[in-house]
C-alpha positions in Angstrom: 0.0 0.0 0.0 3.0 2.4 0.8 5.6 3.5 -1.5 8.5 0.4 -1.1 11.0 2.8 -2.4 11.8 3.7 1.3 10.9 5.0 4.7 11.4 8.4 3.2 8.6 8.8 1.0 6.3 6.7 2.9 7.0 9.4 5.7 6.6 12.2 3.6 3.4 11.3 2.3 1.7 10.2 6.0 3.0 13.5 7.3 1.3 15.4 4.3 -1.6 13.8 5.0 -1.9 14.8 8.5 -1.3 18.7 6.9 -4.2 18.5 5.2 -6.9 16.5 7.3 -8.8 19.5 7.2 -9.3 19.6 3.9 -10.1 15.6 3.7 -12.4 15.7 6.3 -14.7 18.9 4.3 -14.6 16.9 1.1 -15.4 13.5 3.0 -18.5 15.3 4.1 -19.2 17.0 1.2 -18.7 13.9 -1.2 -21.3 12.3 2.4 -23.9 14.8 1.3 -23.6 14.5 -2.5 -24.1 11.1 -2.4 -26.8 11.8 -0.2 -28.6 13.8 -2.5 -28.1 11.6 -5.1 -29.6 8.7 -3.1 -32.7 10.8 -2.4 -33.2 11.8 -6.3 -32.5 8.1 -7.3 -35.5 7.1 -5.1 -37.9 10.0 -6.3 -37.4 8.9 -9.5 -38.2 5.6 -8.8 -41.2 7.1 -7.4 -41.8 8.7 -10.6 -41.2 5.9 -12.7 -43.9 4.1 -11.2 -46.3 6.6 -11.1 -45.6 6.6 -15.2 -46.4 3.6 -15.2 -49.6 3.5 -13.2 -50.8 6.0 -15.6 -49.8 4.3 -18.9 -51.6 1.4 -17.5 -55.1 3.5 -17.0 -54.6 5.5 -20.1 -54.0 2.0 -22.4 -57.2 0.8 -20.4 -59.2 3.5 -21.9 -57.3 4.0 -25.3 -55.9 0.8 -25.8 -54.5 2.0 -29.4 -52.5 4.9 -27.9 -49.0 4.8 -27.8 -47.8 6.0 -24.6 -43.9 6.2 -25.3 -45.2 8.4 -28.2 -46.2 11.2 -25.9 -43.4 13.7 -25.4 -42.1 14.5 -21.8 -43.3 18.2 -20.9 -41.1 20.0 -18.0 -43.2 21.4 -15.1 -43.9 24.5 -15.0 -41.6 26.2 -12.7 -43.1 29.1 -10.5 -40.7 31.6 -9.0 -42.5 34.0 -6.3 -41.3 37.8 -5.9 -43.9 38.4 -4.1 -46.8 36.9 -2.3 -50.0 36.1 -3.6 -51.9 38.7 -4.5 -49.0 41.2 -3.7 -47.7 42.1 -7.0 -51.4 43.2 -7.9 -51.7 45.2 -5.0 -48.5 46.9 -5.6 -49.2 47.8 -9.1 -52.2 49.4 -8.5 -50.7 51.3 -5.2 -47.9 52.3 -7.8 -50.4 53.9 -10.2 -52.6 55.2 -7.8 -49.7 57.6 -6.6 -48.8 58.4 -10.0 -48.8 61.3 -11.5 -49.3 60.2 -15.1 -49.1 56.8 -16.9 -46.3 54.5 -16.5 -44.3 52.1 -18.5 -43.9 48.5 -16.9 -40.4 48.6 -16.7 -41.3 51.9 -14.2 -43.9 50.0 -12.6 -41.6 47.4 -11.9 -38.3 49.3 -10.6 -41.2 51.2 -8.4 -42.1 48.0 -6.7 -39.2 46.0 -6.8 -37.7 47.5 -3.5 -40.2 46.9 -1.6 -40.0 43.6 -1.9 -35.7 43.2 -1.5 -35.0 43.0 -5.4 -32.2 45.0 -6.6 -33.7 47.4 -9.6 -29.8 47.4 -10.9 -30.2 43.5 -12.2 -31.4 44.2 -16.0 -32.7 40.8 -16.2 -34.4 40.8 -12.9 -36.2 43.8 -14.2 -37.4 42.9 -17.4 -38.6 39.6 -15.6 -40.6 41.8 -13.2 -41.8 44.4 -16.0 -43.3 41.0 -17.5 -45.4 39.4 -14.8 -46.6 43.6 -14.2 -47.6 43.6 -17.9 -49.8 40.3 -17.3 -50.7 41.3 -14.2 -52.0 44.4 -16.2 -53.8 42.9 -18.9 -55.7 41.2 -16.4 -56.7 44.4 -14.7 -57.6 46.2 -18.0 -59.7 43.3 -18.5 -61.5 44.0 -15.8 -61.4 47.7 -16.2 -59.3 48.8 -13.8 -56.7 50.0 -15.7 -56.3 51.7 -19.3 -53.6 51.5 -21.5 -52.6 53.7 -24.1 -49.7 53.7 -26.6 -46.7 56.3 -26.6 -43.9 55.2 -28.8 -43.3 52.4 -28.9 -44.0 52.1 -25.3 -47.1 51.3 -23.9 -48.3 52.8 -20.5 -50.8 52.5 -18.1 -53.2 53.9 -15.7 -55.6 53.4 -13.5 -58.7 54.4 -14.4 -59.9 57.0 -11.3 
C-alpha cells in the first residue's frame, strides 16, 4: 500500500496527510452529502417511474390504441415568487394610484421592486418583473381597472380614477 521505495517517501506522504486533514475531512463530508442527494433523487425517480407507469396502464385501459412512449415528456412548469400572492397586484395598482401620469412597466416594476428586496440594478431581474406587471396588467384592463394607451413604442398604463 505504501511507496516500497523507502521510509522516506512513505513518511513524507503520511506526514502530508496529516497537513491536510482538514481539507479531507470537508470533502469527506461534502462527497457524504452528495451522495446523499443523489440517493434521495435516485428514489424520487423511482417514485416517478412508477407513477408513469400506473398511468400508462389506465390511459391504455381507456385507449388501448394509444402509444404512450409516443407522448413527449413536458417539464413542469416552474413558479418563481417575488412576491406573495396577490401582492404584486396590489402593488401595481398602489404604484399607479400615486402616479402622476401613466407609467411604462419597466417603471412599474423598478417602483415596486424594493419593496419587496430585489435589486432594480439587475437588468434581467427587471425585465422579468416588468413582464409578470404587464400580465398582471392585462388582467386588470380586463376588468377595467386599468387603461392603457400607446406612446412610442411604449405602452403605458393607468388606472382608471
Amino acid at each position: 500500500m505504501w511507496p516500497t521505495i523507502g521510509r522516506g517517501v512513505a513518511h513524507r506522504y503520511h506526514v502530508g496527510m496529516a497537513k491536510h486533514e482538514h481539507v479531507i475531512s470537508a470533502l469527506v463530508r461534502k462527497r457524504a452529502e452528495i451522495a446523499g442527494y443523489l440517493q434521495q433523487a435516485e428514489d424520487k425517480a423511482d417514485g416517478l417511474r412508477a407513477d408513469l407507469a400506473h398511468v400508462d396502464a389506465v390511459l391504455r385501459m381507456f385507449d388501448p390504441a394509444r402509444i404512450v412512449e409516443a407522448i413527449p415528456p413536458r417539464p413542469p412548469r416552474t413558479i418563481v415568487r417575488y412576491f406573495g400572492h396577490g401582492q404584486l397586484s396590489r402593488r401595481v395598482i398602489d404604484t399607479l394610484r400615486r402616479a402622476a401620469e401613466p407609467m411604462e412597466c419597466a417603471d412599474i416594476a423598478k417602483a415596486i421592486m424594493p419593496s419587496a428586496n430585489l435589486d432594480i440594478a439587475d437588468d434581467a431581474l427587471v425585465a422579468e418583473v416588468a413582464e409578470r406587471v404587464r400580465y398582471c396588467l392585462k388582467h386588470h384592463r380586463k376588468n377595467g381597472r386599468v387603461v392603457s394607451s400607446q406612446r412610442g413604442k411604449q405602452v403605458t398604463w393607468a388606472l382608471i380614477r
